[in-house]
N, C-alpha and C positions, 0 to 999 in steps of 0.2 A: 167516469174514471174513479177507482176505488181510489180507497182515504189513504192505503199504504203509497202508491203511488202520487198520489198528492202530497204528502210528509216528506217523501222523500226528493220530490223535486222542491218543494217548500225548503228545507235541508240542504241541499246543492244549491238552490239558488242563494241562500244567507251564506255561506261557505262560499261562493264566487266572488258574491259582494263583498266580503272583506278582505279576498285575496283580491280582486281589483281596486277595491280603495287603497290598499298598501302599494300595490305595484303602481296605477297611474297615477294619483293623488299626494304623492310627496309631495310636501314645500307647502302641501294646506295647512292650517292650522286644526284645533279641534276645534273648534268652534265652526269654522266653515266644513269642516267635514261633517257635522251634527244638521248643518244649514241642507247639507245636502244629502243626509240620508233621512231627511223627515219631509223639507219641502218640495225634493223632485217627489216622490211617491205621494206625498200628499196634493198635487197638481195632476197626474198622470192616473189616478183614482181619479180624479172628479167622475168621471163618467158614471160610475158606478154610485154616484148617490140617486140618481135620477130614482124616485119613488122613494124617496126617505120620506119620513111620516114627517108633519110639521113639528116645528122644534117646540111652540108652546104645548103642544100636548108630554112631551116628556118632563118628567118632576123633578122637583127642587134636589131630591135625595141621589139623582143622577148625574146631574149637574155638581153637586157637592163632590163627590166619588171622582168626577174629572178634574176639580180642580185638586183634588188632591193627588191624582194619576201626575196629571201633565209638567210639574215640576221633578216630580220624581224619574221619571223619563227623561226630562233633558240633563241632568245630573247624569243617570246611568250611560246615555248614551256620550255625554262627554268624555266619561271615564274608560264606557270601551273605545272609540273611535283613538284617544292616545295609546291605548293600549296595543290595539293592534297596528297602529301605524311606527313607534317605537318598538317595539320587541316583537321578539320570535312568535309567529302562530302558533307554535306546535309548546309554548310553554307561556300563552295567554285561552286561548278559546276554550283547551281543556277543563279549567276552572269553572265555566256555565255548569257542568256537573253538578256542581255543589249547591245549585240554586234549590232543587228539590230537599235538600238535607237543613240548607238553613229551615224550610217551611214546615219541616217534622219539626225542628227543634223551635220553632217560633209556636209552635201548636205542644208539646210537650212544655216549654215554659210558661206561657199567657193561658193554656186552655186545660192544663193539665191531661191530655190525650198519651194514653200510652202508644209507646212505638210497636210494633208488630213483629216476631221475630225475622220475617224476609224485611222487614224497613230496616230493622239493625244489620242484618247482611248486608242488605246494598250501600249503608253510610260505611260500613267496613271497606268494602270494597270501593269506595269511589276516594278511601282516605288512602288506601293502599294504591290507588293509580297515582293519585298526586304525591305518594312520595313515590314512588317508581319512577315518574317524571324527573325527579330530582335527584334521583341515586347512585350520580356521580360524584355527591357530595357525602356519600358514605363508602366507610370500607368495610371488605368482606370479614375480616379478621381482627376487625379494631369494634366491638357491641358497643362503645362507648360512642365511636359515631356516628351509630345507627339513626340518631334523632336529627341525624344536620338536614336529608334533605326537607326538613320540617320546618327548619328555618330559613332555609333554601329560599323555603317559600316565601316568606317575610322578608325578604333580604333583594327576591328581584319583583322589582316595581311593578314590572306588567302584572305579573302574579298578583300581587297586591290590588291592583286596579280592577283586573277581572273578577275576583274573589268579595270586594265589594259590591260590582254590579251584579255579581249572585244573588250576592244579600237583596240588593234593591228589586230585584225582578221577586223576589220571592214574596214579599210584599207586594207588590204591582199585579203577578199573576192571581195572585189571592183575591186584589180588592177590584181588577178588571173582570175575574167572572163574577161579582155583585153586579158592576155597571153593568154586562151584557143584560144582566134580566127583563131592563129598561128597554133595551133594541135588538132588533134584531138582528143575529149575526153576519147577514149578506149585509146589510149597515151599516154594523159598527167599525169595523175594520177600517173601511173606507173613510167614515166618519170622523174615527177616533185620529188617524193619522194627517185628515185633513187639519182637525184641531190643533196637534203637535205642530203641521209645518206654518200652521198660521200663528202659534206662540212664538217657533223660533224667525219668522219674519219679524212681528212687533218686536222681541227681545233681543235680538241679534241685527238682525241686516236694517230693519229701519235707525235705529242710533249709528251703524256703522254700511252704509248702502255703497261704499267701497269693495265691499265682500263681492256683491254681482259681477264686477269689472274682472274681481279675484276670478270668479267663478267661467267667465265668458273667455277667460285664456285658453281655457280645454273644454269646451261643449260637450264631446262625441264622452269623453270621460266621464262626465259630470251624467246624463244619460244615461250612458252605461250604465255604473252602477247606483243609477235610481231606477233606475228598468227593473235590474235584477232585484232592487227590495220591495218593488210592486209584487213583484212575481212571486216573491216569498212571501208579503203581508196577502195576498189574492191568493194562494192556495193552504195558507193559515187557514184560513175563516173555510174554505171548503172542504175542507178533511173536518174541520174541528165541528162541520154542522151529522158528519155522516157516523163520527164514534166517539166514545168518552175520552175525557181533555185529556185523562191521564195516560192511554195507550197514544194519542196523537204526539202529547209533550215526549214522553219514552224514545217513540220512533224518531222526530223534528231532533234529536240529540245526537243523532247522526252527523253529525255537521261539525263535530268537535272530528268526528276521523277526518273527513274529507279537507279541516281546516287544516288539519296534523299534514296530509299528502300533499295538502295544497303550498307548504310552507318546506317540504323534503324538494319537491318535482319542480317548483317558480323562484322561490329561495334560496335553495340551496342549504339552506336549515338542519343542521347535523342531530345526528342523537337519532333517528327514526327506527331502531330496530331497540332501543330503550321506549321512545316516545308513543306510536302504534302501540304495542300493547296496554299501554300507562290509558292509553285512550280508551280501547278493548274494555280495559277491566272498569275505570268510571262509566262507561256506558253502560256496563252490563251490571252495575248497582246501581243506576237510575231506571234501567227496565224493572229491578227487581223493588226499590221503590214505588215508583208510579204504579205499577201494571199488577 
């Protein structure tokens, strides 16, 4: 199966997941909602470790790299899971856009790496979707407040929330293709997410092992959408083994439209003939970033 085809059902299937966590999953908290997008998939992989290399042979400098990954991850992943379970999809998901633009600017301030001028278009353009998202908050004939929906954005929490899990993926994607050097990518995936759903067991469900009982009120839910993040972590790792991270991430960005439709068509979520293009044009400055 080609990589485009992989990306994009990897991209439908994360866009499912969180449009099934919002619709079945009300009344969970974040924390069990984190319980269960890390340790159904990290259960439902096991199969796929079979042939992992012995873990003494992997070094201390990879091990190091995890423990710095796996906190950071269950942070982000707390921030998104309120995120999209509270507010509108089509004015949280959109926000992942920015994860490529913090990583320019995290590389332009720590490394002093100049931007490109297609990197400068596409941060232009992913700035001007997310205030197109918000541009109800400006009027056409008032310049003065043109800058609201800017604050828009600072002002509704989801925004706020996704906007930081940018940030942290930005970082995370950085320092997890160090760790992949250590294993291999039919491995890590599988490996890395076992890891995660075994942190948020010790960190979460064994202090509070009430969570399970939580969890056992809805099975077929709870399943659901850990199926759908296998399916999204398992064709991750196989497009990402067939072309460069940066055309895979580009396309896998897809998923902010499908979250936009998934949030117009199950929600009922207004603004879509504003929000769809807002989507459009941050895509198409993470393509011209990345790619």
């Amino acid at each position: 199966m080609s990589w485009i085809v992989l990306t994009l059902l990897c991209a439908l299937s994360l866009a499912s997941a969180d449009a099934a966590a919002k619709a079945w999953l009300q009344g969970f908290s974040a924390t069990e909602l984190v319980v269960i997008r890390f340790a159904i998939p990290g259960l439902l992989m096991t199969p796929l470790l079979m042939g992992l290399p012995p873990l003494g042979e992997l070094p201390l400098a990879f091990w190091g790299w995890i423990l710095v990954l796996i906190p950071l991850e269950l942070v982000a992943m707390l921030l998104y899971v309120a995120a999209i379970r509270d507010h509108p999809l089509s004015l949280t998901l959109p926000y992942l856009a920015f994860t490529p633009v913090f990583v320019i600017g995290a590389a332009w301030l720590l490394l002093g790496e100049q931007v490109s001028g297609r990197g400068a278009a596409g941060i232009l353009l992913v700035v001007a979707g997310a205030w197109l998202l918000n541009s109800a908050h400006a009027r056409r004939h008032d310049w003065r407040s043109w800058g609201a929906p800017f604050a828009a954005i600072l002002d509704e929490p989801g925004s706020r929330m996704m906007l930081a899990v940018a940030a942290i993926y930005a970082v995370t994607a950085t320092l997890g293709k160090v760790a992949m050097h250590y294993l291999a990518p039919e491995f890590f995936g599988a490996f890395y997410v076992a890891l995660l759903g075994l942190a948020v067991l010790l960190a979460i469900v064994l202090p509070k092992p009430r969570i399970l009982l939580k969890l056992a009120t809805r099975p077929w839910a709870v399943l659901g959408v850990g199926a759908l993040l296998s399916v999204m972590i398992y064709t991750h790792f196989l497009a990402i083994q067939q072309v460069e991270v940066a055309y895979m991430v580009a396309v896998k960005r897809v998923s902010l439209l499908f979250g936009i439709l998934f949030g117009a068509l199950l929600f009922r979520e207004t603004g879509l003939t504003a929000r769809l293009p807002a989507g459009v044009l941050m895509l198409t400055g993470v393509f011209l970033i990345l790619v």
